[in-house]
N, C-alpha and C positions, 0 to 999 in steps of 0.2 A: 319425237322432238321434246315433250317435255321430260321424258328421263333425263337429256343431256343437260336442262336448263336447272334441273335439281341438284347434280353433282355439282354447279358453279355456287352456287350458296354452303357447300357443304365446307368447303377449304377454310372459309372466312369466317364460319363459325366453331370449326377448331383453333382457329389460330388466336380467336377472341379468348378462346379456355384455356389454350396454353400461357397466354400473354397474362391470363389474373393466375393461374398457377404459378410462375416464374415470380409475379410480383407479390406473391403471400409467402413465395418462398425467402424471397431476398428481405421480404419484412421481418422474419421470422429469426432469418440469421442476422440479422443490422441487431436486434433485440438482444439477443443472444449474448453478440460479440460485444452490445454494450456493457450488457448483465456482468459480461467475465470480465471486462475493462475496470469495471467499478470495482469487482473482486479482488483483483488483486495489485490495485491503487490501496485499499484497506489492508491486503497481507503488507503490504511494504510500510505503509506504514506504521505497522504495528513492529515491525522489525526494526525499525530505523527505532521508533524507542524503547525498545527493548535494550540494543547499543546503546541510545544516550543513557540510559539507564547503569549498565555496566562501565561505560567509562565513567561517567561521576562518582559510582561508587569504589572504583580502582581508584581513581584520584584521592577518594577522601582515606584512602586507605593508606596511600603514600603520606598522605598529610600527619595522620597519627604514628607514622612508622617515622617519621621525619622527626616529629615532636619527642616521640619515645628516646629516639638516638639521641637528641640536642638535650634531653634534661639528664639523663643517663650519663651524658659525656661532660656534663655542670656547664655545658652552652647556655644558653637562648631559647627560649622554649616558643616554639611559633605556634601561637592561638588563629583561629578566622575571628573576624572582626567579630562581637557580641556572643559569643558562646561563653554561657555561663557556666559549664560540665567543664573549661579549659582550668589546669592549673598553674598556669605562668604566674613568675615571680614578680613580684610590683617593679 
């Protein structure tokens, strides 16, 4: 009789060691997937300016190819506000 009364305690004390296994597991991975969440919120945003980066400087590149053609062609010569490197005419 006590043999059979020992295997009922036996089930409830693994199910207690799988229950903290599952829950170190899923700790482990929550960490994990925030760790990588965080990672590449930072790749993007370093990407993102990287582009703003390239498009202002394609911009300002139109801006002087703009200025080159207008004083070349005896137009108008389009400065940006306060640039003292511009050569426009008074």
């Amino acid at each position: 009789m006590t043999e059979f009364s020992n295997c009922r305690h036996r089930p409830s004390k693994r199910r207690g060691i799988l229950t903290l296994e599952w829950v170190l597991l899923t700790t482990v991975l929550v960490i994990g997937i925030i760790g990588g969440m965080a990672a590449v919120r930072d790749a993007i945003i370093d990407e993102m300016h990287d582009v703003s980066q390239a498009i202002g400087a394609m911009s300002l590149w139109e801006d002087e190819q703009a200025g080159a053609l207008n004083s070349a062609a005896g137009g108008p010569v389009v400065c940006p506000p306060g640039d003292p490197n511009c050569s426009a005419r008074p």
